[in-house]
ZADO-1210 file (C-alpha; in nm, 4 decimals, padded with zeros to 6 digits):
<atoms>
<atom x="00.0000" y="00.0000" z="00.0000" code="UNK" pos="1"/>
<atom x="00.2985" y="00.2399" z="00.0965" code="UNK" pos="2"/>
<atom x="00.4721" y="00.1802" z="-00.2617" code="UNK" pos="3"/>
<atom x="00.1397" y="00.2100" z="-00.4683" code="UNK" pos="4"/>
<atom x="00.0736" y="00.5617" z="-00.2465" code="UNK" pos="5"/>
<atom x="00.4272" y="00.6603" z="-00.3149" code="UNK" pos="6"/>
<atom x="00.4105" y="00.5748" z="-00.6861" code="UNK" pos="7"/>
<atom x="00.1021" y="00.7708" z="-00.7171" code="UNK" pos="8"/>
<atom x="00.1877" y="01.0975" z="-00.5481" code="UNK" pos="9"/>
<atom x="00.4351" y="01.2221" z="-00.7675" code="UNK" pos="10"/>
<atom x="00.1255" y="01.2204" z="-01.1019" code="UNK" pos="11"/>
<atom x="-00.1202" y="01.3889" z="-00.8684" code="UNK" pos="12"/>
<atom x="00.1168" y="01.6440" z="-00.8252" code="UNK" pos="13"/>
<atom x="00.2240" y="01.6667" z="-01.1225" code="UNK" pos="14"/>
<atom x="-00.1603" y="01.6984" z="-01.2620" code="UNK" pos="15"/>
<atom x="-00.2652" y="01.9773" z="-00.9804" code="UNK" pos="16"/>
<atom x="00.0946" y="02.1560" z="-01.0624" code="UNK" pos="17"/>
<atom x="-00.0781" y="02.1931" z="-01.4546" code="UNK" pos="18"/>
<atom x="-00.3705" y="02.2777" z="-01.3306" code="UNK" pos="19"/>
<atom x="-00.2468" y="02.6041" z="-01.1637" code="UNK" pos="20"/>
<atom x="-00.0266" y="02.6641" z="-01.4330" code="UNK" pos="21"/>
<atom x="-00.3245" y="02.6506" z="-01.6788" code="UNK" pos="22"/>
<atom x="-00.4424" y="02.8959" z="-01.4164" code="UNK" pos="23"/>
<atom x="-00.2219" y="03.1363" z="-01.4134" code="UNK" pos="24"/>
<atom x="-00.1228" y="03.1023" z="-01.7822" code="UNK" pos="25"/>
<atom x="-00.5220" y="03.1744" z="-01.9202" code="UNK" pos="26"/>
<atom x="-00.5713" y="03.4704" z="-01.6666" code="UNK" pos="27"/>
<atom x="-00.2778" y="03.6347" z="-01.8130" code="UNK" pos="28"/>
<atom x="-00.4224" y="03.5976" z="-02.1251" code="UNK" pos="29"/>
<atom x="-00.8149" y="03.6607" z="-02.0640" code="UNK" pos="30"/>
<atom x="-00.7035" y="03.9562" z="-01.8662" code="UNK" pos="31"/>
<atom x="-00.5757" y="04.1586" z="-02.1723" code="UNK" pos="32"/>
<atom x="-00.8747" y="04.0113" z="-02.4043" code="UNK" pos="33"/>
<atom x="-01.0732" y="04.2897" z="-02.4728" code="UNK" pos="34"/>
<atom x="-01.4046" y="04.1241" z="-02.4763" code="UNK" pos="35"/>
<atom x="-01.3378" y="03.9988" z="-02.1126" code="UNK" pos="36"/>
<atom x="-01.2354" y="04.3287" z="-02.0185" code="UNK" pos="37"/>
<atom x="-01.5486" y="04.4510" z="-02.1201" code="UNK" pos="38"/>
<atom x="-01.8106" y="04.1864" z="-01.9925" code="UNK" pos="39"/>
<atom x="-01.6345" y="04.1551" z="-01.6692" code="UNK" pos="40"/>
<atom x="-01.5109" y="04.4650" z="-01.5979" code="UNK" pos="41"/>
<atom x="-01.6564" y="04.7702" z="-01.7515" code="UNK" pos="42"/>
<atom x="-02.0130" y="04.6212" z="-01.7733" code="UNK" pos="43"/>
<atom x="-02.1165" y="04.7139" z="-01.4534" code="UNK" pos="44"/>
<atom x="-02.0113" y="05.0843" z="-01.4895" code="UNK" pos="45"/>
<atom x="-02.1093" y="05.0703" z="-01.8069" code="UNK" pos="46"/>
<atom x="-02.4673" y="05.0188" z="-01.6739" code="UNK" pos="47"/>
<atom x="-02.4283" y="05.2041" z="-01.3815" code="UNK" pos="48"/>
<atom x="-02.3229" y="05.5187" z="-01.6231" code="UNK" pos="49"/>
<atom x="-02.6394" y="05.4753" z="-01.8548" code="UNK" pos="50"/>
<atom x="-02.8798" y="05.4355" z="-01.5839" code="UNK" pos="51"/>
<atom x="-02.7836" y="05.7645" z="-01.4429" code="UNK" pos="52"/>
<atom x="-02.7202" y="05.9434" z="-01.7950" code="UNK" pos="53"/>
<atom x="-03.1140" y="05.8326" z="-01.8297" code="UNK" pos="54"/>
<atom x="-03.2713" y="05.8579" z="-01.5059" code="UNK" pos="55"/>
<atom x="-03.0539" y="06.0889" z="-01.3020" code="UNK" pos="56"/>
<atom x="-02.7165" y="06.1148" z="-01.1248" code="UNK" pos="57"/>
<atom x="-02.8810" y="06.0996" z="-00.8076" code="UNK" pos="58"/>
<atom x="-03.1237" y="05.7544" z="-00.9128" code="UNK" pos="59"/>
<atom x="-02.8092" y="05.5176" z="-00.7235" code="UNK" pos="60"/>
<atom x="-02.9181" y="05.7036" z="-00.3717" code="UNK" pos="61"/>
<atom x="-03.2741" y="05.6742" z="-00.3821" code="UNK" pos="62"/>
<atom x="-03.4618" y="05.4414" z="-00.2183" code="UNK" pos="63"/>
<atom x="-03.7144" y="05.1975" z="-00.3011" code="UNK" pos="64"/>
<atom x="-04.0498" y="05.2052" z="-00.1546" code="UNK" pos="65"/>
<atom x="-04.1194" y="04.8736" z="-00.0944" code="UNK" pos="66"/>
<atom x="-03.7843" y="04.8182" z="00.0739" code="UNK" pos="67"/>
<atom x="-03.7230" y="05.1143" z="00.3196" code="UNK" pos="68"/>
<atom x="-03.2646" y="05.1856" z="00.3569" code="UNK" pos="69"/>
<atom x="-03.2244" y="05.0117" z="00.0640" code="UNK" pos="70"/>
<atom x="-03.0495" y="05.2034" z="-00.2201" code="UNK" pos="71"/>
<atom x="-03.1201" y="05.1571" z="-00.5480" code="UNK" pos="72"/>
<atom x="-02.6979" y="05.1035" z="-00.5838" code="UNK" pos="73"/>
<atom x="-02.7568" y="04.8788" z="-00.2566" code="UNK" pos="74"/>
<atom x="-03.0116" y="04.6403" z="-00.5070" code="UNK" pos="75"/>
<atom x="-02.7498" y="04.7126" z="-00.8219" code="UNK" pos="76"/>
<atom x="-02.4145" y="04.6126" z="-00.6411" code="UNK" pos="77"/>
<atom x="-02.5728" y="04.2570" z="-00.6226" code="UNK" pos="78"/>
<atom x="-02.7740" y="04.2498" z="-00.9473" code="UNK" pos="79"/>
<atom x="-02.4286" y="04.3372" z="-01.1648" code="UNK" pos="80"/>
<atom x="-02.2173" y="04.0653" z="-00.9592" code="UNK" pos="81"/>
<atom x="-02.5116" y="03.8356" z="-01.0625" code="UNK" pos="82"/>
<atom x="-02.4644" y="03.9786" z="-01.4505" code="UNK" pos="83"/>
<atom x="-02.1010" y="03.9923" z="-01.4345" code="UNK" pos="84"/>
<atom x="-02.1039" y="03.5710" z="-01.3055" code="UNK" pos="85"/>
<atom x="-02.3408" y="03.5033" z="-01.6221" code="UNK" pos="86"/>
<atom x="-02.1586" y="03.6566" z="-01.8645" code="UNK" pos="87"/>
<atom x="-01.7818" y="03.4815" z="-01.7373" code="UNK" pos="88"/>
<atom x="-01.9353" y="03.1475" z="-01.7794" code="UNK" pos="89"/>
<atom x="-02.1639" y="03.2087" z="-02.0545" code="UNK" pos="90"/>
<atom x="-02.0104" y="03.4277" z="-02.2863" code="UNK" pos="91"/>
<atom x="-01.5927" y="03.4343" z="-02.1916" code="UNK" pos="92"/>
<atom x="-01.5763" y="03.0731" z="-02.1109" code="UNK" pos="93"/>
<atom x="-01.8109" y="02.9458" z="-02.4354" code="UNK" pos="94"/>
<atom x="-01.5970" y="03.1603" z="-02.6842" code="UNK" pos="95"/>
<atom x="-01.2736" y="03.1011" z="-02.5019" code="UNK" pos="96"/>
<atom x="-01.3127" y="02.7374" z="-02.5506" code="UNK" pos="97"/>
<atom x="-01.4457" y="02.7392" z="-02.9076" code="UNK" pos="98"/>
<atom x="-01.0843" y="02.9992" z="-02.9817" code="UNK" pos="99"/>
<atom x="-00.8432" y="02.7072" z="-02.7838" code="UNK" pos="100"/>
<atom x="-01.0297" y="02.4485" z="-02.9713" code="UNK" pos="101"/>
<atom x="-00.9300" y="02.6178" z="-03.3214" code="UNK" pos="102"/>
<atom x="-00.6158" y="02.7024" z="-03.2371" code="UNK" pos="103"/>
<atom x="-00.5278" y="02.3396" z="-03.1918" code="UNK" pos="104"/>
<atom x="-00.4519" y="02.4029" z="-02.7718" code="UNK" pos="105"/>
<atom x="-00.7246" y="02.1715" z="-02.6760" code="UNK" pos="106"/>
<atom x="-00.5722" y="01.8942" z="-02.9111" code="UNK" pos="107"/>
<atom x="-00.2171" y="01.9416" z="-02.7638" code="UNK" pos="108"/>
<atom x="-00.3614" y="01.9340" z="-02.4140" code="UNK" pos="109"/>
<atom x="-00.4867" y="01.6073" z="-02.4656" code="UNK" pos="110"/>
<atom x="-00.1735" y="01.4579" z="-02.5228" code="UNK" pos="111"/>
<atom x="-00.0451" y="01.5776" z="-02.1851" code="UNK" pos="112"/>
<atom x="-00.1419" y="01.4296" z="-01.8060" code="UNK" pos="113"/>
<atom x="-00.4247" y="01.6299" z="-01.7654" code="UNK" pos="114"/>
<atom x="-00.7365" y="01.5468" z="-01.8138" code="UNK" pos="115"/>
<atom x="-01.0879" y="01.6147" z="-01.9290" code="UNK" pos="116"/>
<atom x="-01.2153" y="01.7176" z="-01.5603" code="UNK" pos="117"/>
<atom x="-00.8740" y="01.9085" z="-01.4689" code="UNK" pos="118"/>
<atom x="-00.9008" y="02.0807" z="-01.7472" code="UNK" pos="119"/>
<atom x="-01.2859" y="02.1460" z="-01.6648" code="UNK" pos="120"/>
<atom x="-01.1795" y="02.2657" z="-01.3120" code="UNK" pos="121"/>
<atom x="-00.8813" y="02.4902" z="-01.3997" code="UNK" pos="122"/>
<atom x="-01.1791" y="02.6800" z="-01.6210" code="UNK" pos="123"/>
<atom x="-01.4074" y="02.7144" z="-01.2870" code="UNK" pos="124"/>
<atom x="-01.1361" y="02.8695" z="-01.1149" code="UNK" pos="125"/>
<atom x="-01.0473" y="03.0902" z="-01.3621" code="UNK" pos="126"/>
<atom x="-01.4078" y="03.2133" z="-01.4209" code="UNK" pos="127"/>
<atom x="-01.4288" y="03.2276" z="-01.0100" code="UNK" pos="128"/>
<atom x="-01.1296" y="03.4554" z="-00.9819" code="UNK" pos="129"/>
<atom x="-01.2743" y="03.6354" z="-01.2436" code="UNK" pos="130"/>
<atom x="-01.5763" y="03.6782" z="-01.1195" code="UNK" pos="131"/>
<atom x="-01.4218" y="03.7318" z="-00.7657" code="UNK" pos="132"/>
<atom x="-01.2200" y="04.0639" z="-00.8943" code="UNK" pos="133"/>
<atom x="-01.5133" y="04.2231" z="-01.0922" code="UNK" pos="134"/>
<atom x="-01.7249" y="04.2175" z="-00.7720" code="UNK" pos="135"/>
<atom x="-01.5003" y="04.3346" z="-00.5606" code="UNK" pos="136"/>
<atom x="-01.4098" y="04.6177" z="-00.7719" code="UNK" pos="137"/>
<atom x="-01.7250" y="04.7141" z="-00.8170" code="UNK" pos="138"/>
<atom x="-01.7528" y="04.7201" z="-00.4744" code="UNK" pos="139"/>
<atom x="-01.4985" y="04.9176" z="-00.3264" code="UNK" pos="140"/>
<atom x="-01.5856" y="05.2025" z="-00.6188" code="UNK" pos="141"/>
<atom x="-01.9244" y="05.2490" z="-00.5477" code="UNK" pos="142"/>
<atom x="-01.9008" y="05.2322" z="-00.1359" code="UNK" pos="143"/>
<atom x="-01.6191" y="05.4706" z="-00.1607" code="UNK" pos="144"/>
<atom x="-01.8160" y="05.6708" z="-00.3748" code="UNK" pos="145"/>
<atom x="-02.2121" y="05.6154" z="-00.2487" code="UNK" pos="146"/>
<atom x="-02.0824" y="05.5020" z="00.1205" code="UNK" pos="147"/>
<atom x="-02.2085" y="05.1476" z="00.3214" code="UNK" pos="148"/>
<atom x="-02.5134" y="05.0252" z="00.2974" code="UNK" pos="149"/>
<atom x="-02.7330" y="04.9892" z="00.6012" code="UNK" pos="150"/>
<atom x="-02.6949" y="04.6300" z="00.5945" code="UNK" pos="151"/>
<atom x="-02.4904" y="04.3529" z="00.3936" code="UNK" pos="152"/>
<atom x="-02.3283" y="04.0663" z="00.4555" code="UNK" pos="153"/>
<atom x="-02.0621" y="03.9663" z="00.2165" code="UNK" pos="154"/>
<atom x="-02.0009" y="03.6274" z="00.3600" code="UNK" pos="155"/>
<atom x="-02.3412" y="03.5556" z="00.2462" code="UNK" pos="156"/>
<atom x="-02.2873" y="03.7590" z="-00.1014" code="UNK" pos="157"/>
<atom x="-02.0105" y="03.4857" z="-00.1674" code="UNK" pos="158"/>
<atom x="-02.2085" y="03.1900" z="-00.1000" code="UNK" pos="159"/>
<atom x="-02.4632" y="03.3203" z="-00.3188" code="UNK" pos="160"/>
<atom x="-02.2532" y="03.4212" z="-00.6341" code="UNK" pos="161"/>
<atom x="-02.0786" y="03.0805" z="-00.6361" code="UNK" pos="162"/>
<atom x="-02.4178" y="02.9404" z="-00.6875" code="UNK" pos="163"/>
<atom x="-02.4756" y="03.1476" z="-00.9549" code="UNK" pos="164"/>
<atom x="-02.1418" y="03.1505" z="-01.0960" code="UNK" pos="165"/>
<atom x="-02.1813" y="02.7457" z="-01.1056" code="UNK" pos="166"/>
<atom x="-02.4706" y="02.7549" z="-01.2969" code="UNK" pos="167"/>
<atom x="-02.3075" y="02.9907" z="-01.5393" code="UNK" pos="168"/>
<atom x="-01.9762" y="02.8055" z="-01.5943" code="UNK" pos="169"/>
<atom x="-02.1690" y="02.4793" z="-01.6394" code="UNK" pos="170"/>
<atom x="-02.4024" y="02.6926" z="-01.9231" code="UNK" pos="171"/>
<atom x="-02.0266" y="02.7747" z="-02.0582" code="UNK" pos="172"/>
<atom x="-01.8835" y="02.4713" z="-02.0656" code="UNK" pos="173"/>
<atom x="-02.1518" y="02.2256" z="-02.2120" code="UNK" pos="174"/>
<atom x="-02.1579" y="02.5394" z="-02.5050" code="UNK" pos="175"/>
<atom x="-01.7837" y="02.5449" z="-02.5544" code="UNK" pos="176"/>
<atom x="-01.7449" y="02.2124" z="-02.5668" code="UNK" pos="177"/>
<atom x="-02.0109" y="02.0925" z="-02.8035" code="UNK" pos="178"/>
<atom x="-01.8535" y="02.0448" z="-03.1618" code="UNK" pos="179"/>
<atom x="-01.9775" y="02.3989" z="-03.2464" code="UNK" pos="180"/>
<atom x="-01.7500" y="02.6292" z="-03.4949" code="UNK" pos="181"/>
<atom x="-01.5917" y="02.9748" z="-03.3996" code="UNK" pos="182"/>
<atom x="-01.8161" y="03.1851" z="-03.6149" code="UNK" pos="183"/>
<atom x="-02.1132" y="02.9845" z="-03.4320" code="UNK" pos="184"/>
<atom x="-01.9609" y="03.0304" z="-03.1123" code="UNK" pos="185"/>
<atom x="-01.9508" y="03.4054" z="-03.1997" code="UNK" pos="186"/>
<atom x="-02.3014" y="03.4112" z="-03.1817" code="UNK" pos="187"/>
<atom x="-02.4725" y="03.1995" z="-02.9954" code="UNK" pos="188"/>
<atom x="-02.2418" y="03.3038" z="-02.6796" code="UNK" pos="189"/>
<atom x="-02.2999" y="03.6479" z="-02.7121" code="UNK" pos="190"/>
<atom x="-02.7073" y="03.5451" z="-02.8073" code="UNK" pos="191"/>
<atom x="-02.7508" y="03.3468" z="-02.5101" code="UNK" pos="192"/>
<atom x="-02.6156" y="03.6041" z="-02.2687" code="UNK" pos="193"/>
<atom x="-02.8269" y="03.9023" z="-02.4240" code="UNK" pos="194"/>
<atom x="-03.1108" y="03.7516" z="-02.4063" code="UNK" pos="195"/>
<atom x="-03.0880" y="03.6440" z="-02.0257" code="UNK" pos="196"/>
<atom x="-02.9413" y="04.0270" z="-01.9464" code="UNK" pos="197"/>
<atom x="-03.2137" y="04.2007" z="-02.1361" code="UNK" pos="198"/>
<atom x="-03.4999" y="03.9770" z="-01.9801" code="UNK" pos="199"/>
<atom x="-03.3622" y="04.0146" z="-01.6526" code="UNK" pos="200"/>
<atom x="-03.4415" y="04.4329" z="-01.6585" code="UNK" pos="201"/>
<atom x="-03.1194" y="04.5208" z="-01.8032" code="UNK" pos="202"/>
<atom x="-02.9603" y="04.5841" z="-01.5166" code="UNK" pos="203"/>
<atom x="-03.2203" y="04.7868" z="-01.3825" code="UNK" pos="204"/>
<atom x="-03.3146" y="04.6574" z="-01.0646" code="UNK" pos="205"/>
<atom x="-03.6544" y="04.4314" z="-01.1770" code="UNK" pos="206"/>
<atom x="-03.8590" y="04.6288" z="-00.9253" code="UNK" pos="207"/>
<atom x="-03.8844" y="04.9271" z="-01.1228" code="UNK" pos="208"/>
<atom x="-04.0326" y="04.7686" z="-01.3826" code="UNK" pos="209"/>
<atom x="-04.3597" y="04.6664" z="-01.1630" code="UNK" pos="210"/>
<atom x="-04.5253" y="05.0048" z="-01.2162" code="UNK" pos="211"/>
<atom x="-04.3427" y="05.1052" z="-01.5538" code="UNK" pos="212"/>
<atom x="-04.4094" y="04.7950" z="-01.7558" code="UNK" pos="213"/>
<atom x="-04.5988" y="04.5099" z="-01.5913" code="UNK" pos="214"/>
<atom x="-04.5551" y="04.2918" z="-01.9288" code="UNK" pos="215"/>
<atom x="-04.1808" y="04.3228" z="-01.8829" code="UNK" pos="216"/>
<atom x="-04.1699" y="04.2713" z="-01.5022" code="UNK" pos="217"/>
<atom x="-04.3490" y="03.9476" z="-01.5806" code="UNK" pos="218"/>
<atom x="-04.0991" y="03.8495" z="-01.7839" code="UNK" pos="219"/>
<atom x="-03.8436" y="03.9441" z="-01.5463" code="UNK" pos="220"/>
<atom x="-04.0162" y="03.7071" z="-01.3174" code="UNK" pos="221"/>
<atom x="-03.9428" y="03.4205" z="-01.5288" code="UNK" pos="222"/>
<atom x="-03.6179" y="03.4629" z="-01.6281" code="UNK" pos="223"/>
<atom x="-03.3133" y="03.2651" z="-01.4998" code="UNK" pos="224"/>
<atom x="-03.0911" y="03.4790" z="-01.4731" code="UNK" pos="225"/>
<atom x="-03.3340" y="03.7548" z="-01.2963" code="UNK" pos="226"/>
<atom x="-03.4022" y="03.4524" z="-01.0430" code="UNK" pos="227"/>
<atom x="-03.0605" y="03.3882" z="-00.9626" code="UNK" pos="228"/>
<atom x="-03.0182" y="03.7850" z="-00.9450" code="UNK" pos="229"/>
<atom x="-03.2890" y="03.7881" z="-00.6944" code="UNK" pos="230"/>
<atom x="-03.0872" y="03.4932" z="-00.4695" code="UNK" pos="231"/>
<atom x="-02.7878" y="03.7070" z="-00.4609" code="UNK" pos="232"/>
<atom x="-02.9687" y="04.0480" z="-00.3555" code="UNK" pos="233"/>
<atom x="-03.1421" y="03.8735" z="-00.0639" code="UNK" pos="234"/>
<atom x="-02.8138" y="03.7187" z="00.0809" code="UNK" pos="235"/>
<atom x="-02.6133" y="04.0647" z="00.0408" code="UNK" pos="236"/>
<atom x="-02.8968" y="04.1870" z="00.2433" code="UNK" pos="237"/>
<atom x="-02.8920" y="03.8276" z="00.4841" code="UNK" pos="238"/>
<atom x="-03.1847" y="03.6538" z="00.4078" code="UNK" pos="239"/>
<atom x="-03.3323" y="03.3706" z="00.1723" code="UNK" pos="240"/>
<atom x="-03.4823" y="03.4717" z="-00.1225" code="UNK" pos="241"/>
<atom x="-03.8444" y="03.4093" z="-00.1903" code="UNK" pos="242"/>
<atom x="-03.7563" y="03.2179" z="-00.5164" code="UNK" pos="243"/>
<atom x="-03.4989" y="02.9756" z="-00.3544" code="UNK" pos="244"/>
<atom x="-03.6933" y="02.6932" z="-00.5055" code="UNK" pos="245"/>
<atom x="-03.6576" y="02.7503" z="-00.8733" code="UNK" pos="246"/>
<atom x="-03.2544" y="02.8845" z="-00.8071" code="UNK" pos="247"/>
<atom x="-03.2782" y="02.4896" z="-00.6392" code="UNK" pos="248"/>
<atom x="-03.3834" y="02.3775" z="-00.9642" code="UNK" pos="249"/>
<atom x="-03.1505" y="02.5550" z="-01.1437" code="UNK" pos="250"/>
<atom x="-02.8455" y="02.4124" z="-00.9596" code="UNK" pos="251"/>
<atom x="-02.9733" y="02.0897" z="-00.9877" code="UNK" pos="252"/>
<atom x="-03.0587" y="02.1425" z="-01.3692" code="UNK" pos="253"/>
<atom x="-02.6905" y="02.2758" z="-01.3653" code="UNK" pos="254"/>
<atom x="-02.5248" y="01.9224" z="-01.2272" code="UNK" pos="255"/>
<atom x="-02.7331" y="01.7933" z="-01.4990" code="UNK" pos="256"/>
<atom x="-02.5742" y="01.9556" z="-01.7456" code="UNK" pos="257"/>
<atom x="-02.2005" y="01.9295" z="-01.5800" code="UNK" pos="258"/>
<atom x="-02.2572" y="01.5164" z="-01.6564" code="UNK" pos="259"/>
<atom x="-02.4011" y="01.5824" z="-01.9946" code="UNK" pos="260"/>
<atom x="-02.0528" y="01.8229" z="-02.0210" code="UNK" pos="261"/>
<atom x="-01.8441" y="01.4860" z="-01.9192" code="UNK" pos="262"/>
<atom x="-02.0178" y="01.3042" z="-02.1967" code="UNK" pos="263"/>
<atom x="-02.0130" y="01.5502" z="-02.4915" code="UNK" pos="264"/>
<atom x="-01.6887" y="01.7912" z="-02.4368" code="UNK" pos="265"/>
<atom x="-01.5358" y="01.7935" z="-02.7855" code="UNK" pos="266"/>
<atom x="-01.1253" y="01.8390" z="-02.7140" code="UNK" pos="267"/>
<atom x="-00.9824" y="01.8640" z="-03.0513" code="UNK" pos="268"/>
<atom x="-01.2816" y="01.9065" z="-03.2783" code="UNK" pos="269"/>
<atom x="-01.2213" y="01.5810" z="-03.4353" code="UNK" pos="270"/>
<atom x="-01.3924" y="01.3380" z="-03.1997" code="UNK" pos="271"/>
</atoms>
């Protein structure tokens, strides 16, 4: 038993040494790709800007009237974390795939020790760390500039954006890894994500669309991604959301799809 575990130890580390080389290596790179930059990093200013260029500069500091101390920039901190955690695994992680795939990186990959689900988790970590930097970026900004809110709790504001950021990066995966070209990974990554962002509110908290445009707000209440939004704005504030049973279902629909990944991840394109 003592040889076999001594024979053994020096692949796994070998394996988990790749695997934070792959790390390292792709968030060097993703950090100066300028679509990443943009859907992790400037999108929530970006919305943040246009909401005030159209409401007001002073719509972040006023509160809503169903939920007495909350800021409206209290409900958007949350709600672009949410965003920015969709569009990593949806849209960075689906067309960096389909890119590695057609540059022939997947294919040389393969022929080294790692495998299919090291590979798989050196992408979750990347789109966590990702995800991890945008939010607290965003963060730090718009308390500095807007102050504390009354209450949060970040611990909880964690838990609840690794939920959704699983979800996401599952979404991501099982589309980058289907045998799906570059040009269609152009477009259905970017399709998918629109769609979800634009019937969530578009970025506006979902709330303000309740006496505005009922048909839209009951859209918003059917959307995924305005469900999971939801989850994450009721543990920055400490509490369970109201629609913690379909966010159940959609962790659940995403281990689903994490097996059906296993099954159908196309490495080289050839397969």
């Amino acid at each position: 038993m003592a040889a076999t575990a001594l024979t053994e130890r020096p692949a796994d580390v070998r394996v988990t040494g790749t695997v934070w080389t792959l790390v390292r290596a792709q968030l060097a790179l993703l950090l100066r790709t300028p679509v990443v930059l943009a859907a992790v990093f400037a999108l929530p200013f970006a919305v943040l800007l246009v909401l005030m260029l159209v409401i007001g500069f002073r719509f972040p500091t006023i509160e809503f009237g169903a939920m007495p101390g909350v800021r409206v920039i209290d409900r958007l901190v949350p709600e672009m974390a949410g965003t920015v955690a969709a569009a990593t695994g949806i849209l960075v992680l689906t067309l960096h795939l389909s890119e590695t795939r057609a540059t022939g990186m997947l294919r040389r990959l393969r022929r080294t020790r790692m495998g299919e689900a090291s590979y798989l988790t050196a992408q979750a970590i990347v789109a966590g760390a990702l995800v991890a930097a945008s939010t607290l970026l965003f963060m730090v900004v718009t308390f500095v500039v807007y102050g504390l809110p009354r209450s949060w709790h970040p611990l909880y504001l964690a838990g609840a954006l690794l939920v959704v950021a699983y979800c996401s990066v599952s979404a991501g995966l099982l589309l980058g890894g289907l045998r799906m070209s570059r040009t269609g990974a152009r477009v259905a990554a970017p399709l998918c994500f629109g769609l979800l962002f634009l019937g969530s509110g578009l970025g506006v908290p979902r709330e303000g669309w309740e006496g505005v445009a009922p048909w839209f707000y009951q859209v918003t209440t059917v959307n995924p991604l305005a469900q999971l939004n939801d989850f994450v704005f009721h543990a920055y504030q400490g509490r369970l959301a109201e629609t913690w049973p379909a966010v159940a279902g959609l962790l659940a629909t995403a281990v689903v799809v994490n097996v059906m990944t296993r099954r159908v991840f196309d490495w080289d394109g050839t397969s």
